[in-house]
Backbone as a ProteinNet text record, in pm:
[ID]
protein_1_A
[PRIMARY]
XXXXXXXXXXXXXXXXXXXXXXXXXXXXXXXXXXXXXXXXXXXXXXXXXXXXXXXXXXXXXXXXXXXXXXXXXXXXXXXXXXXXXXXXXXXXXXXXXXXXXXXXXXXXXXXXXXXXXXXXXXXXXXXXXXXXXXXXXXXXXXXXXXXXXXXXXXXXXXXXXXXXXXXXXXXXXXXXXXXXXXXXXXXXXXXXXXXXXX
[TERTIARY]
-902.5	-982.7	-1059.2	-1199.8	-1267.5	-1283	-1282.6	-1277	-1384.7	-1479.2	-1574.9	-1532.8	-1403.3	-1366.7	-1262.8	-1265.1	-1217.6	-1297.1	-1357.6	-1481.7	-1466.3	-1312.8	-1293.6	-1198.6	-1157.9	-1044.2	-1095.1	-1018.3	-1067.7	-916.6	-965.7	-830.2	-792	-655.7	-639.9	-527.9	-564.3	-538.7	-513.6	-503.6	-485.5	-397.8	-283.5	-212.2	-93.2	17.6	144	170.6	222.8	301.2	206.1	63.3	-15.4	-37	73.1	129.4	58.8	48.3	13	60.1	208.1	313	263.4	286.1	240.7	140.5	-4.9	-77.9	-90.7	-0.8	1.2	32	169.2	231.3	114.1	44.2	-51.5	-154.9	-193.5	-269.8	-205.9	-100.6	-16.9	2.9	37.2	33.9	-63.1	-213	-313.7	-363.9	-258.3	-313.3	-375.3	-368.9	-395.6	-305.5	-350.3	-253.1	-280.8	-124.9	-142.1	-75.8	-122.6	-87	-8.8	112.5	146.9	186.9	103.9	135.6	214.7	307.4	453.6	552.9	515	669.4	640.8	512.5	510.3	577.6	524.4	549.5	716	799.1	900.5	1016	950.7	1006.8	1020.7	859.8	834.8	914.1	922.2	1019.1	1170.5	1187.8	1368.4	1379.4	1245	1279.9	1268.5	1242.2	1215.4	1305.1	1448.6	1551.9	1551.9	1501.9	1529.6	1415.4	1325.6	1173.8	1230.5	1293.4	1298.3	1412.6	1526.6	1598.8	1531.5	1449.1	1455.3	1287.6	1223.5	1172.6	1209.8	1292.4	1317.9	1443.1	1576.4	1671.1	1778.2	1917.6	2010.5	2053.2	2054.8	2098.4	1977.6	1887.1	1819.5	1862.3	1943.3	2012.8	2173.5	2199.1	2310.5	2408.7	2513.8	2636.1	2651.7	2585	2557.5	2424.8	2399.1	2278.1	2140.2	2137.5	1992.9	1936.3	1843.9	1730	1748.9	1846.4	1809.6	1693	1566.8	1444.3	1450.6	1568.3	1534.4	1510	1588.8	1610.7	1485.9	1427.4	1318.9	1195.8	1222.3	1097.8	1051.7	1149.7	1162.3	1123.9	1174.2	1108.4	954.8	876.5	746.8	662.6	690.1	623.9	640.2	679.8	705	637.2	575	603.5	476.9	336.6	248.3	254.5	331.7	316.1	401.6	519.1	626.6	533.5	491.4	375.2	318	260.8	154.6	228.9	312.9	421	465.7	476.5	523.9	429.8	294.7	164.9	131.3	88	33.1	107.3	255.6	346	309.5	305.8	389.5	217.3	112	-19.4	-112.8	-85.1	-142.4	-39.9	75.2	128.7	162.6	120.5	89.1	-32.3	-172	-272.5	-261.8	-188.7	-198.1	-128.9	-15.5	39.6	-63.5	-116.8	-204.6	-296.7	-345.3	-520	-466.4	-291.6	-193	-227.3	-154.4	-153.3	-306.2	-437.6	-553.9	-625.1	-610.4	-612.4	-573.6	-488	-435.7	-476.5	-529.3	-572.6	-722.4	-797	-902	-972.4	-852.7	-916.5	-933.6	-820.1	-875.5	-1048.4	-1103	-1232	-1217.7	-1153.2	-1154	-1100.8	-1120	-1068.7	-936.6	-852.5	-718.2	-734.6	-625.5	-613.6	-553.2	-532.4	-463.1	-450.1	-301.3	-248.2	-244.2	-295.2	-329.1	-308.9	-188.4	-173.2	-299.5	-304.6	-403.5	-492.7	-583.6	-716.6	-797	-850.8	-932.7	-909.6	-779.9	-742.8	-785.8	-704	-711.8	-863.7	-943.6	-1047.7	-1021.3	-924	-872	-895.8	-947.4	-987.2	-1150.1	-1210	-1353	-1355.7	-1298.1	-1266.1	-1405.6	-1503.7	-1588.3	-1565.8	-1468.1	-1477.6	-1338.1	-1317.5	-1177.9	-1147.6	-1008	-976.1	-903.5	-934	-841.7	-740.2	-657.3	-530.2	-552.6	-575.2	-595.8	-508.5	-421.4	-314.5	-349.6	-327.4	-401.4	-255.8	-271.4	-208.8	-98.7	-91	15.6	106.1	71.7	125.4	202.8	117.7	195.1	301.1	289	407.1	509.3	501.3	586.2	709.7	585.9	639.1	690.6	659.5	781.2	870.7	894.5	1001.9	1096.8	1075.4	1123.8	1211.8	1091.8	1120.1	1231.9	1214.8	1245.9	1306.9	1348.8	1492.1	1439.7	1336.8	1276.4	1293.4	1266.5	1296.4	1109.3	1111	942.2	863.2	895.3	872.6	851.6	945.8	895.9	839.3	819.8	714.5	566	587.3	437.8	358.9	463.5	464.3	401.7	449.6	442.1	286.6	237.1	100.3	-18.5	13.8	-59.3	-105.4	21	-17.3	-99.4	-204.4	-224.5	-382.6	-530.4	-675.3	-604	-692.8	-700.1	-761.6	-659.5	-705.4	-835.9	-852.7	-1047	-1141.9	-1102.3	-1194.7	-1159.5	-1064.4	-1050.1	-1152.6	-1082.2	-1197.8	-1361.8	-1408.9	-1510.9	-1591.5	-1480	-1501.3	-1471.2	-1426.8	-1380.2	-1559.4	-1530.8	-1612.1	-1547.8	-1432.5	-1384.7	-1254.3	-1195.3	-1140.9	-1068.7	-952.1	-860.1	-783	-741.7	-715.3	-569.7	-488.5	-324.2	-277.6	-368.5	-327.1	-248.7	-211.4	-181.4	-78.8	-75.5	55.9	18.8	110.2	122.7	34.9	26.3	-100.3	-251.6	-228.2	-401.3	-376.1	-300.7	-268.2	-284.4	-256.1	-293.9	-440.4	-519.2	-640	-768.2	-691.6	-774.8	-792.6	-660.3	-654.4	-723.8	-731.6	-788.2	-942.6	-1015.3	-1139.8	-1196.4	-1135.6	-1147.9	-1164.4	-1052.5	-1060.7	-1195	-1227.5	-1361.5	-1483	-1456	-1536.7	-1549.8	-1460.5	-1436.4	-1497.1	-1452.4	-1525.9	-1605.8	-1651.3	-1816.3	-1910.1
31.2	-35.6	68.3	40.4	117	124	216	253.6	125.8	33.5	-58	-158.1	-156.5	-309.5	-361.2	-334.1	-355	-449.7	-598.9	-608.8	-741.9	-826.3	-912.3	-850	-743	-656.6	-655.4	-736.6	-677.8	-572.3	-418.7	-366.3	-437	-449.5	-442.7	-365.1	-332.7	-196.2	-204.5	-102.6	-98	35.2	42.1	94.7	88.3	175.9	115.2	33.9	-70.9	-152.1	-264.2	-236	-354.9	-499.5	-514.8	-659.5	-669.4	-577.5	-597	-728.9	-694.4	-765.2	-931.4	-931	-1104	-1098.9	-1092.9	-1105.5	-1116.7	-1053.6	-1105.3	-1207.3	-1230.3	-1332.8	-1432.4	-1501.7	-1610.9	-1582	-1430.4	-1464.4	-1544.8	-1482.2	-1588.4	-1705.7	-1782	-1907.9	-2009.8	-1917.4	-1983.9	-1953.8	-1932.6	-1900.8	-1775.6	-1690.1	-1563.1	-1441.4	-1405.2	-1310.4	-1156.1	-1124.1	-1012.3	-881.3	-724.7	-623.5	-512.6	-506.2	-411.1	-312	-184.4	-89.5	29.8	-37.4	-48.6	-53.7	-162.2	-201.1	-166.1	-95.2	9.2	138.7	177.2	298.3	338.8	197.7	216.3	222.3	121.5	143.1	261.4	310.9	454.7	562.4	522.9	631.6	658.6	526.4	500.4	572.7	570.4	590.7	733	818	954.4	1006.4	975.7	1043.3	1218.3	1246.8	1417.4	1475.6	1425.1	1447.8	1452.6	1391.2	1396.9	1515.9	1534.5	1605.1	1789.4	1784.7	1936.4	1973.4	1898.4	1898.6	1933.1	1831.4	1816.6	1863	1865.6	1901.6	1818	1885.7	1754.2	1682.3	1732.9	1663.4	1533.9	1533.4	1399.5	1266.3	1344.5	1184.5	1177.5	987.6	957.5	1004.7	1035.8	1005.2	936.5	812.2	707.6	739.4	816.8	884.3	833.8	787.4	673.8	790.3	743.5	878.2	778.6	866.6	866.5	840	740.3	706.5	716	710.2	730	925.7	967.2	1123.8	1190	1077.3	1162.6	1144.8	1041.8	937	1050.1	1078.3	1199.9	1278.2	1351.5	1478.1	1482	1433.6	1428.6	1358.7	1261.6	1257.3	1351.1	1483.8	1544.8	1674.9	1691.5	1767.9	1744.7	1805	1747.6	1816.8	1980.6	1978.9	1908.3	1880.7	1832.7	1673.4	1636.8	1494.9	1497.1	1604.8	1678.8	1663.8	1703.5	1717.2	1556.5	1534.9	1366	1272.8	1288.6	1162.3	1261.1	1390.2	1432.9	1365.6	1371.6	1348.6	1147.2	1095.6	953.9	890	949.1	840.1	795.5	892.2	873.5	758	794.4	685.1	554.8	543	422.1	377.8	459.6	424.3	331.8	388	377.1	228.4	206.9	63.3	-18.7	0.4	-90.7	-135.6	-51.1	-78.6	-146.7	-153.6	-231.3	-376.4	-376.3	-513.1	-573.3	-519.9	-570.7	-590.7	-550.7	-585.1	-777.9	-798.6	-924.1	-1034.4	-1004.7	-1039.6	-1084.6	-983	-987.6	-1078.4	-1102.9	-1261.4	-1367.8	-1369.1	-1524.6	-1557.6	-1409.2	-1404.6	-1471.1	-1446.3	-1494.4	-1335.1	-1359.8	-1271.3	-1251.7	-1113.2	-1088	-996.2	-919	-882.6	-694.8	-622	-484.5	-429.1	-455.8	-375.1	-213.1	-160.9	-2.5	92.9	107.4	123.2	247.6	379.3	494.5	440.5	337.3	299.2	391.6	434.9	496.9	644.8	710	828.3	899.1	796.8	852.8	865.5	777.4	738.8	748.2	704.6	693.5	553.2	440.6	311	276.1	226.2	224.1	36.1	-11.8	-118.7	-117.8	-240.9	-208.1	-311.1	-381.7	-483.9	-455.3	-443.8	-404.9	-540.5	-525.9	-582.5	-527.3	-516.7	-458.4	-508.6	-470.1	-578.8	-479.7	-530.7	-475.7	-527.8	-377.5	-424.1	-260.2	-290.4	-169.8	-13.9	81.3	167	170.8	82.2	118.8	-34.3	-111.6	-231.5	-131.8	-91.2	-9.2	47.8	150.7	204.8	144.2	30.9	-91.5	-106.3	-176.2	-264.5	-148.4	-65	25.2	74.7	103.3	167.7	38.2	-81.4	-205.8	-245.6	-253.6	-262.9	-160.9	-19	46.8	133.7	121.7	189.4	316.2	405.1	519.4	530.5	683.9	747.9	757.1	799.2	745.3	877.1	988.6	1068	1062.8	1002.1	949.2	876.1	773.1	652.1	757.4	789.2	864.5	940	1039.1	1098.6	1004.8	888	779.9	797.4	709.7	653.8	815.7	917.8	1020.6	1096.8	1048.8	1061.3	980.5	873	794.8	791.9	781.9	783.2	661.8	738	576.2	502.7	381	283.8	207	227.4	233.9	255.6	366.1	455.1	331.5	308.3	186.2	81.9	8	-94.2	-59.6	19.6	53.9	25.3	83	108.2	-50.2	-136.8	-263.7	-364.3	-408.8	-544.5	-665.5	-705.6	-781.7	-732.7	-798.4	-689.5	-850.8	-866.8	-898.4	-891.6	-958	-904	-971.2	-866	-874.4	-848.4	-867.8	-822.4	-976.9	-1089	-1174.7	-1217.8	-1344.8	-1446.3	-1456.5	-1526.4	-1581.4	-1636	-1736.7	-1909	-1842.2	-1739	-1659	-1594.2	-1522.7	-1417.6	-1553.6	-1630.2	-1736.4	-1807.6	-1816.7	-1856	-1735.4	-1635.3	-1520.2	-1498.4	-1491.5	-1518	-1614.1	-1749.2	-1847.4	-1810	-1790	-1705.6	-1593.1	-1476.1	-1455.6	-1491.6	-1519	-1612.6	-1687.7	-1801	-1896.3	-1768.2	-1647.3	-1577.3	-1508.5	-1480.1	-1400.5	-1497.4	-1631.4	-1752.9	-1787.5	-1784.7	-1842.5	-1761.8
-2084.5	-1980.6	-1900.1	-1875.7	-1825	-1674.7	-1602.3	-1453.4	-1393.1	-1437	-1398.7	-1448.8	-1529.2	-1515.8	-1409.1	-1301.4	-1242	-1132.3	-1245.7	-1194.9	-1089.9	-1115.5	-1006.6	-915.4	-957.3	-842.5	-639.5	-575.8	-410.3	-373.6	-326.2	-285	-158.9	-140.6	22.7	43.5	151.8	258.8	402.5	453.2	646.7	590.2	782	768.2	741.5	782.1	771.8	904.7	887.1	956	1011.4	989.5	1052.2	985.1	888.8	801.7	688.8	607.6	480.2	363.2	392.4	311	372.4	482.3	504.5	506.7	493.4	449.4	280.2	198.2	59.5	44	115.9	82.4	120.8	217.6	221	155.1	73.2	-25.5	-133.9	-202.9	-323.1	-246.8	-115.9	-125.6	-148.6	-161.8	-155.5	-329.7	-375.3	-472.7	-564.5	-509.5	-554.8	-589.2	-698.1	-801.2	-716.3	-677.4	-644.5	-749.3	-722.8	-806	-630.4	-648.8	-529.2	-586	-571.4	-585.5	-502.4	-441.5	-346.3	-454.5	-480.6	-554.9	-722.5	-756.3	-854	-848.1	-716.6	-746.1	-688.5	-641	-674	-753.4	-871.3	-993.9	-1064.9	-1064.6	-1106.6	-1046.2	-906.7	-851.7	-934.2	-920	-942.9	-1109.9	-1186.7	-1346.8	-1323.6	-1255.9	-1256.9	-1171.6	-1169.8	-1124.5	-1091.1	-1252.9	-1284.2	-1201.8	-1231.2	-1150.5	-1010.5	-951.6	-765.4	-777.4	-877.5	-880.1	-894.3	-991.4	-1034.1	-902.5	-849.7	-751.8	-588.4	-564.4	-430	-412.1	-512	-504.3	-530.3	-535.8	-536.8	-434.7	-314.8	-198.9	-152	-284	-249.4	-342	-409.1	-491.6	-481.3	-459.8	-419.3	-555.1	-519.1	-649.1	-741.5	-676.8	-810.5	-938	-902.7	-952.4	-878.9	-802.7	-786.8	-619.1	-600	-532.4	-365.8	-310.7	-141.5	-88.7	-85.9	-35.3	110.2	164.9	325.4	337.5	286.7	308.9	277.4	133.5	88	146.8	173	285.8	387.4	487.4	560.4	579.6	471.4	372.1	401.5	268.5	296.9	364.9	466.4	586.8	700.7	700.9	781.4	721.8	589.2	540.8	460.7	468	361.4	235.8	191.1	95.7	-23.5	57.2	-6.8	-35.6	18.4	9.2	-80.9	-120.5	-229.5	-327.6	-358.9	-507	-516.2	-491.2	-488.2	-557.6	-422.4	-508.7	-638	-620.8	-749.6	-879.4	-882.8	-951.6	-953.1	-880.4	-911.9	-917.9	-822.7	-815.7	-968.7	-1056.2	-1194	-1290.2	-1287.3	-1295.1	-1222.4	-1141.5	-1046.6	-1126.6	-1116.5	-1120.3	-1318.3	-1383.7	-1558.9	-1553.5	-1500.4	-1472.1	-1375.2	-1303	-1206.6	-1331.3	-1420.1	-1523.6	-1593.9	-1669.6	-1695.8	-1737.8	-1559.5	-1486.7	-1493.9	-1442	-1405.8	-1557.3	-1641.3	-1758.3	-1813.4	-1772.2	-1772.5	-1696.8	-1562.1	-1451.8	-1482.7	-1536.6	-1590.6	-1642.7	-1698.1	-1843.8	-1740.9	-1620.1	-1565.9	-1510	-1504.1	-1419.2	-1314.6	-1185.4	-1062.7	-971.8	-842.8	-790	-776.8	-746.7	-759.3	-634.2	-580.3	-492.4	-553.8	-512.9	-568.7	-419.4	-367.9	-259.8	-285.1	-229.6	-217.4	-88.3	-50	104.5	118.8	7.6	1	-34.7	-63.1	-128.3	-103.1	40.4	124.2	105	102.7	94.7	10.1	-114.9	-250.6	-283.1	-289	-343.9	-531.2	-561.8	-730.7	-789.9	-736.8	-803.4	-716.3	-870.2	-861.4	-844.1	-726.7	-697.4	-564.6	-566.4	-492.3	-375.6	-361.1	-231	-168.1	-47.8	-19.9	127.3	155.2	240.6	336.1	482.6	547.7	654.6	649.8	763.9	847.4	987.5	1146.1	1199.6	1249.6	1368.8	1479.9	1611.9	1700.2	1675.6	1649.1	1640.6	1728.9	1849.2	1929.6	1860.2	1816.8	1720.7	1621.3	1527.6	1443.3	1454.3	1553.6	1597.8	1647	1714.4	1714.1	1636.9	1512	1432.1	1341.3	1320.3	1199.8	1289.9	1394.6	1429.9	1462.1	1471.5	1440.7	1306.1	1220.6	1083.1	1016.5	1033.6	966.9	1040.3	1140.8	1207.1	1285.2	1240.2	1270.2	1377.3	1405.4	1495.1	1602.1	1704.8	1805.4	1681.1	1664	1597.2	1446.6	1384.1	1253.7	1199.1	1305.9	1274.1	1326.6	1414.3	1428.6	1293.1	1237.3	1136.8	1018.1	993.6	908.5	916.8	1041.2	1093.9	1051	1088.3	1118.2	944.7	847.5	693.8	655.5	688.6	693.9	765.6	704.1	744.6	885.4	968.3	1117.9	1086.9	1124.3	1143	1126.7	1226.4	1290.5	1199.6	1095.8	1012.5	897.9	903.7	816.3	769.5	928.4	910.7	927.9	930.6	967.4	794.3	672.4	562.8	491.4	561.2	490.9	465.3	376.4	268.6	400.4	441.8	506.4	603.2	689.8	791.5	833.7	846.3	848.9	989.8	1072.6	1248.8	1244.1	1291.7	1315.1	1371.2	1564.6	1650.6	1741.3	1676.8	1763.6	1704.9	1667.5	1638.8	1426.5	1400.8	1243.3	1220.1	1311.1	1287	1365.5	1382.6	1427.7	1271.5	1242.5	1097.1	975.6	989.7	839.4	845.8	1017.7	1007.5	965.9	987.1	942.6	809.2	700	571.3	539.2	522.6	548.5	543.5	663	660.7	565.7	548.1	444.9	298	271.3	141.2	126.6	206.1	223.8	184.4	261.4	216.2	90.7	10.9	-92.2	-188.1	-196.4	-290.8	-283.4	-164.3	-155.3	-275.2
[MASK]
++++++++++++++++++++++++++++++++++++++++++++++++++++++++++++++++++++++++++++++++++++++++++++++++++++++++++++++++++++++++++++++++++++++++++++++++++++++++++++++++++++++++++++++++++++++++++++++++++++++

């Protein structure tokens, strides 16, 4: 599959914690096929045991053999080169399973969605309409140190690996707002969508 067939693909994007995940989810309730390349590149993670091992070390995998994600999490958000060895390592294989998946997707000729938390970063998919979930940076910081137990410092760390916000949406096809309640967050989806089909 060629880098331009990716010709009903919209990425969506933001940052961390500004509700990506619910925002999928009311895309699939409305019907739309999503590709998360989250829960790719955690599979990929989990199959490359030796890879996190002869890399990062042993004190990053549990006894059971399976890879400490909080410890390593850690690690390279604190740490960009250790960051560096990681995507270099896991984003090509992310990217070979995503062309995969969109391959399949393809045949329906309708739009699909491809969650990409790096869309913007990377610049590695020739995907030309994107979507962005807006939540205000001090939300963010919020909601992951909520979510995810973090420390005021590690969620910062999180946010700061991570293009702003702002610069975000600035770059979005459509822009997505997740600064209020659910039933403001499903009329916005909602809107969108109307737009994506029209």
């Amino acid at each position: 599959m060629q880098e331009d067939n990716f010709k009903y693909a919209i990425a969506l994007t933001g940052g961390i914690g500004t509700g990506k995940s619910t925002v999928s989810k009311f895309f699939m309730l409305y019907g739309f096929l999503i590709i998360d390349a989250d829960v790719l590149s955690k599979e990929i993670l989990s199959e490359n045991v030796e890879f996190v091992r002869d890399t990062f070390g042993e004190k990053f995998i549990y006894s059971d053999g399976t890879i400490d994600r909080k410890k390593l999490g850690a690690l390279v958000f604190q740490n960009s080169q250790e960051r560096k060895k990681l995507e270099t390592f896991l984003h090509p294989l992310i990217k070979k399973a995503i062309i995969k998946k969109a391959e399949i997707f393809e045949k329906a000729q309708k739009p699909y969605l491809i969650d990409i938390p790096l869309f913007f970063e990377t610049k590695n998919y020739d995907i030309k309409k994107s979507v962005v979930v807006y939540a205000t940076p001090e939300q963010q910081l919020q909601r992951i140190i909520q979510r995810d137990g973090l420390s005021d410092i590690e969620a910062i760390n999180r946010i700061k690996s991570q293009m702003n916000i702002d610069d975000k949406k600035e770059l979005a096809t459509f822009v997505i707002d997740n600064t209020k309640d659910l039933k403001h967050l499903q009329k916005e989806v909602e809107r969108v969508i109307s737009d994506i089909t029209k």
